[in-house]
PyMOL CGO cylinders between C-alpha atoms (Angstrom):
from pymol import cmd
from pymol.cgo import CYLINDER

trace = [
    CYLINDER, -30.02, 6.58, -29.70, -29.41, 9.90, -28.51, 0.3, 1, 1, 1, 1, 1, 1,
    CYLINDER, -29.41, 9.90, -28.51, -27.91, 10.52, -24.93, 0.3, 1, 1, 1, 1, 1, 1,
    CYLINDER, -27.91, 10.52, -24.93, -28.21, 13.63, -22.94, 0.3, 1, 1, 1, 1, 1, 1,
    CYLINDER, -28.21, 13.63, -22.94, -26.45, 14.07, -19.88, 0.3, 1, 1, 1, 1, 1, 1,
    CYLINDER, -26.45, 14.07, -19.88, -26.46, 16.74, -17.68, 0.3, 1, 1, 1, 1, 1, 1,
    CYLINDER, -26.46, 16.74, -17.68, -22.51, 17.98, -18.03, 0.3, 1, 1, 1, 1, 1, 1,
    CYLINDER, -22.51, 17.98, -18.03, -23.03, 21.71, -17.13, 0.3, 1, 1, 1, 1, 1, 1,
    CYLINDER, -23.03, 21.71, -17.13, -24.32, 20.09, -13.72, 0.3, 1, 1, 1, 1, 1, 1,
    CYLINDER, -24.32, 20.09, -13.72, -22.29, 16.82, -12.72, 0.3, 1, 1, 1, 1, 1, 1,
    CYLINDER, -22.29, 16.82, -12.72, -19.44, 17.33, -10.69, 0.3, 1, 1, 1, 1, 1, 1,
    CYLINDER, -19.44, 17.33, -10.69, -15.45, 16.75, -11.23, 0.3, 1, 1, 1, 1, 1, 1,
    CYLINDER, -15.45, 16.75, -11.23, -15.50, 13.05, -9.52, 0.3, 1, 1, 1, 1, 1, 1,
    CYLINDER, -15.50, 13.05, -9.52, -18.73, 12.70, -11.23, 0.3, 1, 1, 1, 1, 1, 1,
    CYLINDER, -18.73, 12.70, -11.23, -17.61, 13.03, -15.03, 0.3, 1, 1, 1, 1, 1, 1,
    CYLINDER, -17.61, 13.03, -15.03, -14.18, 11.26, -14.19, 0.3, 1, 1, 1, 1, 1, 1,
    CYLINDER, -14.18, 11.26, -14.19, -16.84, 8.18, -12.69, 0.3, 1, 1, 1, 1, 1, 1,
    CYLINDER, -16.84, 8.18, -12.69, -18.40, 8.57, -16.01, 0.3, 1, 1, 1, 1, 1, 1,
    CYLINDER, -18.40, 8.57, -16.01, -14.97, 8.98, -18.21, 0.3, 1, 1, 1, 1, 1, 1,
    CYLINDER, -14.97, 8.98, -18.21, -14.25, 5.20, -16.00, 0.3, 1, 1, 1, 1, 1, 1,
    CYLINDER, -14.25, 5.20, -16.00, -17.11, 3.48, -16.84, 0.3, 1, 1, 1, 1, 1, 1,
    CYLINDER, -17.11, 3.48, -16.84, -17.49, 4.20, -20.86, 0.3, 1, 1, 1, 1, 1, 1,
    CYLINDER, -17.49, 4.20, -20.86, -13.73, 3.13, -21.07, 0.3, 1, 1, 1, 1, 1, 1,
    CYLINDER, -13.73, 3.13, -21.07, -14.29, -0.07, -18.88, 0.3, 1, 1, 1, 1, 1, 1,
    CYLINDER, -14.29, -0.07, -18.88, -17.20, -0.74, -21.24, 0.3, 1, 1, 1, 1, 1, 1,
    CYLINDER, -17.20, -0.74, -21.24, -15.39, 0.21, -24.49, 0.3, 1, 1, 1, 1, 1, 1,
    CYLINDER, -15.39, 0.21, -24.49, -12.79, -2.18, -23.50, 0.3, 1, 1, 1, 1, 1, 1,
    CYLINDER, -12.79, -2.18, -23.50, -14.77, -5.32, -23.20, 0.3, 1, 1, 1, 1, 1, 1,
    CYLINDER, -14.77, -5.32, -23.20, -16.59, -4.60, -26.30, 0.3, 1, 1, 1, 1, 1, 1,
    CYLINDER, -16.59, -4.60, -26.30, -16.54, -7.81, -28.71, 0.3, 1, 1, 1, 1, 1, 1,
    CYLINDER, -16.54, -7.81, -28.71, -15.45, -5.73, -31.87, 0.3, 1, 1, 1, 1, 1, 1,
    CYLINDER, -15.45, -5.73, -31.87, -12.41, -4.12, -32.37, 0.3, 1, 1, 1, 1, 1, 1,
    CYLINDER, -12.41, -4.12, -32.37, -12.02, -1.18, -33.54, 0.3, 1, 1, 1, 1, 1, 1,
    CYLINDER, -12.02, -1.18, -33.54, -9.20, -0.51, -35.80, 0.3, 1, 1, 1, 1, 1, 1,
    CYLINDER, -9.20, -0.51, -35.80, -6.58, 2.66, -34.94, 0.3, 1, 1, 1, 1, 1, 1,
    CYLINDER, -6.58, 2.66, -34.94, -7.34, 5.92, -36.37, 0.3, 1, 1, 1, 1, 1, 1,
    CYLINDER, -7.34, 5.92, -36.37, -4.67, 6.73, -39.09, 0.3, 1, 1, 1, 1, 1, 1,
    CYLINDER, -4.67, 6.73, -39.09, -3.41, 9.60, -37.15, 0.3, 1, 1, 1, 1, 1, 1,
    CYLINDER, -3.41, 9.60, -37.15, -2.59, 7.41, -33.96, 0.3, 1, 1, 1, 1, 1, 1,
    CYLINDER, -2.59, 7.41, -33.96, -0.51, 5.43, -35.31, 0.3, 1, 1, 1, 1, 1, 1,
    CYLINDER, -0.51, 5.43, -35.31, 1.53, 7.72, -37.00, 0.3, 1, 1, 1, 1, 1, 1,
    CYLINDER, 1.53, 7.72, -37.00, 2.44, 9.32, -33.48, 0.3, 1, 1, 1, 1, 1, 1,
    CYLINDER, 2.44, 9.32, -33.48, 2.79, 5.41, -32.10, 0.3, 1, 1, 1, 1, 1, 1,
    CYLINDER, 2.79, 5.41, -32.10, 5.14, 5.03, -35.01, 0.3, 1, 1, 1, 1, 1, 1,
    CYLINDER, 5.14, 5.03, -35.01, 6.72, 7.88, -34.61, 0.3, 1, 1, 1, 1, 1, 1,
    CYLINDER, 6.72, 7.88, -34.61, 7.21, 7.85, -30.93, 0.3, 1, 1, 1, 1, 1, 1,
    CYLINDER, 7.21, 7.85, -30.93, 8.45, 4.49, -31.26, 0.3, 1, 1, 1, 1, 1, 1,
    CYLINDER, 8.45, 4.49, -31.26, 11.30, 5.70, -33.98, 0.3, 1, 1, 1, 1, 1, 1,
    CYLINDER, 11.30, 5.70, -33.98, 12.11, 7.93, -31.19, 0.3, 1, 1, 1, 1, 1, 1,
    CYLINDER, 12.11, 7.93, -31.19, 12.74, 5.59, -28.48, 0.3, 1, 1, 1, 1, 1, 1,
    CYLINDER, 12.74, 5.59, -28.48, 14.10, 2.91, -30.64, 0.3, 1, 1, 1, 1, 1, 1,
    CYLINDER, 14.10, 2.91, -30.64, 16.97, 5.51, -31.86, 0.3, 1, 1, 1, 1, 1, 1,
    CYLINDER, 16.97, 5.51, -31.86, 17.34, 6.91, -28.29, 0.3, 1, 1, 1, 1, 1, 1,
    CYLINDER, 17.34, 6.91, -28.29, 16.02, 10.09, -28.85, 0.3, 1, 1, 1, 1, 1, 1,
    CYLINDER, 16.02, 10.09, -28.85, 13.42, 9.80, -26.34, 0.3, 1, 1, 1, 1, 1, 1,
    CYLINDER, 13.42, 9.80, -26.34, 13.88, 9.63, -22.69, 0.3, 1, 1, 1, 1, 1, 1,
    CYLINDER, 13.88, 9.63, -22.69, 11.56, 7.41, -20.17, 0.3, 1, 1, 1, 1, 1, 1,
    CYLINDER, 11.56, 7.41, -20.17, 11.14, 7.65, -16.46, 0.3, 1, 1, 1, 1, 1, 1,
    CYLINDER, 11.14, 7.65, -16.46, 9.39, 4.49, -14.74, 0.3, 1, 1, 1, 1, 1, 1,
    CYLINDER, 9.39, 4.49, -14.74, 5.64, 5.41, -13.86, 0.3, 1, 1, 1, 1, 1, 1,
    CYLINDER, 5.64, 5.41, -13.86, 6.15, 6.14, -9.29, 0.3, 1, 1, 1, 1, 1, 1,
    CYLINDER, 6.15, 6.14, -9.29, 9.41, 8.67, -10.48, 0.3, 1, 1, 1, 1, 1, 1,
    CYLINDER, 9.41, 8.67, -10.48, 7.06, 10.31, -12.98, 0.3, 1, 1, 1, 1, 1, 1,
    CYLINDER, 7.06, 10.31, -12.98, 4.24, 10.56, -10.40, 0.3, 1, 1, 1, 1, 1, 1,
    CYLINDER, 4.24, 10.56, -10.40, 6.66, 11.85, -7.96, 0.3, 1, 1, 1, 1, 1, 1,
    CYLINDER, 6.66, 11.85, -7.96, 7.86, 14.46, -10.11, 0.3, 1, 1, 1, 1, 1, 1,
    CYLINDER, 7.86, 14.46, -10.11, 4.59, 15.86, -10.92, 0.3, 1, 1, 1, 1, 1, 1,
    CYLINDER, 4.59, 15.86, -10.92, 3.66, 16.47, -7.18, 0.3, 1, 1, 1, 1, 1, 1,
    CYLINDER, 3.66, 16.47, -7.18, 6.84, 18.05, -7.15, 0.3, 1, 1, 1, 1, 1, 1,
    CYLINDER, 6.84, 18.05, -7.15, 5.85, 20.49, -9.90, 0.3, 1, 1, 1, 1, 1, 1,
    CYLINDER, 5.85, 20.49, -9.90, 2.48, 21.38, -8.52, 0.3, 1, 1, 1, 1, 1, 1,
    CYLINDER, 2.48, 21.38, -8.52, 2.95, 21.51, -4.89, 0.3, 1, 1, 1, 1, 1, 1,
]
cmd.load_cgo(trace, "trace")
């Protein structure tokens, strides 16, 4: 089945409404769908990275935070 949507013409909120909903309905699929090889190299790797200490986290509000910051 082919779908054609009118990109060129939606707006921002629009596509991001759209983005919302095919995730939502990807997500309650019944099938799983297995990781691409690719992805989980980077999960493995970024998890390495983190285990070892190499990688630093910030908790998700000091991250937001800190990105308005940066572009206000």
């Amino acid at each position: 089945m082919a779908v054609v949507l009118p990109l060129d013409q939606m707006t921002l909120p629009e596509k991001l409404q759209l983005m919302e909903y095919l995730r939502d309905n990807l997500s309650r699929a019944s099938t799983s769908m297995e990781s691409l090889v690719w992805h989980e190299e980077i999960l493995d790797d970024w998890l390495a990275k983190a285990q070892s200490g190499q990688e630093m986290f910030t908790d998700w509000e000091t991250a937001k935070d800190e990105i308005r910051r940066r572009v206000s």
